[in-house]
C-alpha positions as CSV (number, residue, x, y, z in Angstrom):
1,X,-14.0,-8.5,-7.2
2,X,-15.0,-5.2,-6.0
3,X,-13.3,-2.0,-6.4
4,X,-11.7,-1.7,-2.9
5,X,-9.4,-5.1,-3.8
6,X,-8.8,-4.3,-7.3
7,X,-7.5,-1.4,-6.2
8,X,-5.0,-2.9,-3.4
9,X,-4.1,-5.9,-6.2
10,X,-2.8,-3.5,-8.6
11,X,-1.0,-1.2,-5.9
12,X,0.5,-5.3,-4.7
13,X,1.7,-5.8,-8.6
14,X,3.2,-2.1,-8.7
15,X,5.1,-3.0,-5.3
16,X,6.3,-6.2,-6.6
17,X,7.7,-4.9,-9.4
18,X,9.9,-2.8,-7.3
19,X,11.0,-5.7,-5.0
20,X,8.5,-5.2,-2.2
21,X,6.5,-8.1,-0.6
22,X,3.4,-8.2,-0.2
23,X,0.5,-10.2,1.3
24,X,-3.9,-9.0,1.2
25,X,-5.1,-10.1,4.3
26,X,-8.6,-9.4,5.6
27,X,-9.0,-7.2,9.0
28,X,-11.4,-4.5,10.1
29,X,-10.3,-3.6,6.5
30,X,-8.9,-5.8,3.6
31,X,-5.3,-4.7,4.2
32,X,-2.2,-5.1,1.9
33,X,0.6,-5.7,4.6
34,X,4.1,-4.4,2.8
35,X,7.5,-5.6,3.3
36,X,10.5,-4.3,2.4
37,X,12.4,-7.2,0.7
38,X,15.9,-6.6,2.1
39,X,14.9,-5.6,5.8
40,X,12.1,-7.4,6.9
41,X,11.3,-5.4,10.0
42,X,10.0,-2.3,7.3
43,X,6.9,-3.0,7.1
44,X,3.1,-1.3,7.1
45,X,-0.4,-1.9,6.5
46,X,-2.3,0.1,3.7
47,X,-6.0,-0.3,3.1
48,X,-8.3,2.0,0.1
49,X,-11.6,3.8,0.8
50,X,-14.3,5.9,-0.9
51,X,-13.9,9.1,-0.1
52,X,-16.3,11.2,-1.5
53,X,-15.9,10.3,-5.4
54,X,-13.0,9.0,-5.2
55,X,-11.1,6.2,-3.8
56,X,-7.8,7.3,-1.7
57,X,-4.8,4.8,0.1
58,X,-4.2,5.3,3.7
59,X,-2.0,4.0,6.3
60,X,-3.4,1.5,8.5
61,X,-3.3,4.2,11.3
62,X,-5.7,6.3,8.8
63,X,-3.6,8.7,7.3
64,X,-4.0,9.3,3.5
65,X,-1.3,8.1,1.4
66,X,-2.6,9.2,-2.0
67,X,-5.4,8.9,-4.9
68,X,-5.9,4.9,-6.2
69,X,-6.0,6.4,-9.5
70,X,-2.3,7.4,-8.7
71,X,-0.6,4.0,-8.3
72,X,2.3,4.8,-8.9
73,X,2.7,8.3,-6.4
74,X,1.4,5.9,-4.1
75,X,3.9,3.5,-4.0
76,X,6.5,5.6,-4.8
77,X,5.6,7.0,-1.1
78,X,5.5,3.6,0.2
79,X,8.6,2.6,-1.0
80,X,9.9,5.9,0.7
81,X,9.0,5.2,4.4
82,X,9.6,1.6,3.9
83,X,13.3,2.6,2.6
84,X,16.6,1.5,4.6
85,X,18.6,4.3,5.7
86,X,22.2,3.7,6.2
87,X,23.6,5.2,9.6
């Protein structure tokens, strides 16, 4: 297992701890698709690269998320966009 996946797999056990789903599929990037349990149509794409020395999540659109030494910022953040919002 390289670092890239280790990376996403732990980030995957962090969200399923918190009630996310999630799924590592294999694109352009390996990906870790997220969904929000309780309203299926949150959902994102999160892949990690080496940037510089270090490795960093990002959207699937490219934006950073945050350091993979940070797992749980990062999924904090994810759970934040991927959040319901009551009207």
């Amino acid at each position: 297992m390289n670092r890239r996946q280790a990376y996403l797999e732990k980030l995957s056990t962090e969200l399923h701890s918190r009630g996310m789903q999630t799924t590592l599929k294999r694109a352009r990037h390996l990906l870790l698709h997220v969904t929000n349990s309780a309203a299926s149509a949150l959902t994102e794409s999160v892949y990690c690269e080496q940037q510089g020395d270090a490795w960093v999540f990002c959207w699937a659109a490219g934006q950073p998320i945050g350091p993979a030494e940070n797992i749980s910022a990062v999924a904090d953040r994810i759970q934040y966009v991927l959040r319901e919002v009551e009207p």
